[in-house]
Structures are given as C-alpha cells and as structure tokens.
C-alpha positions as a Markdown table, in Angstrom:
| # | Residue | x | y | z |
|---|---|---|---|---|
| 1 | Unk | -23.5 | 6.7 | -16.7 |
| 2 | Unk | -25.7 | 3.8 | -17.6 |
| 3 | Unk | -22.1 | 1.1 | -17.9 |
| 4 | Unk | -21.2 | 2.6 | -14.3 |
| 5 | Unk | -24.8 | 2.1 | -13.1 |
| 6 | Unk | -24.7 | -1.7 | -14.3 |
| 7 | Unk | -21.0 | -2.9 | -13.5 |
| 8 | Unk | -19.2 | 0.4 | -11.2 |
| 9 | Unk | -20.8 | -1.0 | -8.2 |
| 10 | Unk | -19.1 | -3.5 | -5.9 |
| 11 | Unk | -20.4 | -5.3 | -3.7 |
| 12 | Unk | -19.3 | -5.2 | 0.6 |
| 13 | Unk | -17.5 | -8.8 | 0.3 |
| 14 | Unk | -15.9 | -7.5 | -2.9 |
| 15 | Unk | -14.6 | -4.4 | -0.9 |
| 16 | Unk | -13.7 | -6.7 | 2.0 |
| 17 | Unk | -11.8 | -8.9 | 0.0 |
| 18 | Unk | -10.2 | -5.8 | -1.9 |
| 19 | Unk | -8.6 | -4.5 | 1.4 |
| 20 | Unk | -7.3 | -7.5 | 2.7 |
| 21 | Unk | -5.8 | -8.2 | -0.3 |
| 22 | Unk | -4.3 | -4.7 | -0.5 |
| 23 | Unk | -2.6 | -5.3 | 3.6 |
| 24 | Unk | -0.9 | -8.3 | 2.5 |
| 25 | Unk | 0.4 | -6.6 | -0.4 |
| 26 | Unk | 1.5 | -4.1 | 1.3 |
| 27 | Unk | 3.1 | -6.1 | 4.4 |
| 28 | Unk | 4.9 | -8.0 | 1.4 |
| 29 | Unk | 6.0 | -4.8 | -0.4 |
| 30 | Unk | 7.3 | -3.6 | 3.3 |
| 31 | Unk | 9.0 | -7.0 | 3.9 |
| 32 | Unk | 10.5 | -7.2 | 0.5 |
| 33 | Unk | 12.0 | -3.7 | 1.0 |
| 34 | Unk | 13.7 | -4.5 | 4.3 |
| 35 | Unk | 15.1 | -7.9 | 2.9 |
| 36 | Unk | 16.7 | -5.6 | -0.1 |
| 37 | Unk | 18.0 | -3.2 | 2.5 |
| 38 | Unk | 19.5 | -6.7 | 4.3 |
| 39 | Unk | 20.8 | -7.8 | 1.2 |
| 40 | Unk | 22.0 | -4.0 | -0.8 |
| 41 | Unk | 25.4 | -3.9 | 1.6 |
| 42 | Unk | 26.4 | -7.2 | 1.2 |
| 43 | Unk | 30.2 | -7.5 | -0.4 |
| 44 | Unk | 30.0 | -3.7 | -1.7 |
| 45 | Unk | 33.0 | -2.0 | -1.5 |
| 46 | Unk | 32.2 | 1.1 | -2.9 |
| 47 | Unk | 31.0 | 4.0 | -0.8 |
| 48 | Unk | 28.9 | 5.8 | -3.7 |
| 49 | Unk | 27.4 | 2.4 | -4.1 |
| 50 | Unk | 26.3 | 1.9 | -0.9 |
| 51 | Unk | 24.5 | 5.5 | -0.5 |
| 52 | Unk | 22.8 | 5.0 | -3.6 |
| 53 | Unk | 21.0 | 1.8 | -3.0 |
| 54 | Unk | 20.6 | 3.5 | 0.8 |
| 55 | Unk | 19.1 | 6.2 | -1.2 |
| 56 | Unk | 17.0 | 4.3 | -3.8 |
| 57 | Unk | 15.8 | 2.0 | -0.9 |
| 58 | Unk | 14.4 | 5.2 | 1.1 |
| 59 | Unk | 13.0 | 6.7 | -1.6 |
| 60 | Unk | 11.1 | 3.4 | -2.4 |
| 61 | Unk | 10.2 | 3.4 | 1.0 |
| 62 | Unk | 8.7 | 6.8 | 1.9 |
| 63 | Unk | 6.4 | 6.1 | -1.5 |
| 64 | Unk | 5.2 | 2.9 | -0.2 |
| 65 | Unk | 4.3 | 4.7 | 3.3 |
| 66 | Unk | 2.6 | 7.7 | 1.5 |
| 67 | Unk | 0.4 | 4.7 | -0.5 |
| 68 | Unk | -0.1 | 3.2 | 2.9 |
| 69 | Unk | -1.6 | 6.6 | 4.0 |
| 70 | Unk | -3.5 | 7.4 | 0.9 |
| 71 | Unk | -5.2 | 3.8 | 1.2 |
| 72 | Unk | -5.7 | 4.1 | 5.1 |
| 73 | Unk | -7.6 | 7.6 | 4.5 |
| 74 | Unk | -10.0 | 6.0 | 1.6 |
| 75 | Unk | -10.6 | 2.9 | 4.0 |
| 76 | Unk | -11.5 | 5.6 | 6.9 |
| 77 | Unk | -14.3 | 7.1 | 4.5 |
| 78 | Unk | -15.8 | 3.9 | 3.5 |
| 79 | Unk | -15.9 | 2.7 | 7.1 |
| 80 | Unk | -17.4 | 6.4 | 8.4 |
| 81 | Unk | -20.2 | 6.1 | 5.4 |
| 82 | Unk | -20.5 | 2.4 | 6.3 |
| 83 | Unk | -20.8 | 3.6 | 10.2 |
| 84 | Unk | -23.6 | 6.4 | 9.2 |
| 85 | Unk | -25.5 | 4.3 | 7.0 |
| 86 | Unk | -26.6 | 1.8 | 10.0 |
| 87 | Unk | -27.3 | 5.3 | 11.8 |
| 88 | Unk | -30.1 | 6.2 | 9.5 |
C-alpha cells in the first residue's frame, strides 16, 4: 500500500494526456482495419478466402468496438467523480 501511495497516483494532465493518446489509437486501430478490409479482396480468387479474412476482419472489429465501450464507460466515471468533486 505504501508503493501505490507514492507512485499509483497520476496526476489530471497525465490522465488528460492518457485519453487523448488512447482516441488516436483507437481512430488508427479503426482506420487500419478498414484499410485491411480495402485491401483483404484484392486479386483473391478463392471464395473460402475471401469469407475468412471477411470473418477475421469482423471479429477484429467488434473487439476493437467492445474496447472502445469498455474505455468510454471508465472515461464516464472519471469525468462524473471529476464533475462531483467541484460540487463539494
């Protein structure tokens, strides 16, 4: 408890910077996907070949949305206690 006490707490700008950094990764992660979905059906002949990146490329998708979700929900907290704290 006494190592958390010292170096487990951040700072506001540290959290700032934390969540813009974490939009742009995730605007690049989303822009990276859609250029490999561009990119996946290019000269493929193959059917099966084409599902499966189709299918790769969804599921790689749908976890990046549920980590956009899971992050949105843990910036709503800090901004409610940050909102509650000026309250008091």
């Amino acid at each position: 408890s006494h190592i958390m006490s010292e170096y487990g707490r951040m700072t506001d700008t540290e959290r700032d910077q934390i969540d813009q950094d974490a939009q742009v990764f995730m605007r690049t992660c989303a822009d990276a996907i859609h250029q490999l979905r561009t990119e996946a059906h290019k000269d493929v002949q193959s059917t099966q070949v084409k599902e499966h990146r189709t299918a790769v490329l969804d599921f790689i998708e749908d976890y990046l949305k549920r980590v956009c979700k899971l992050y949105s929900e843990q910036r709503a907290i800090r901004v409610k206690r940050v909102i509650d704290k000026k309250r008091l």
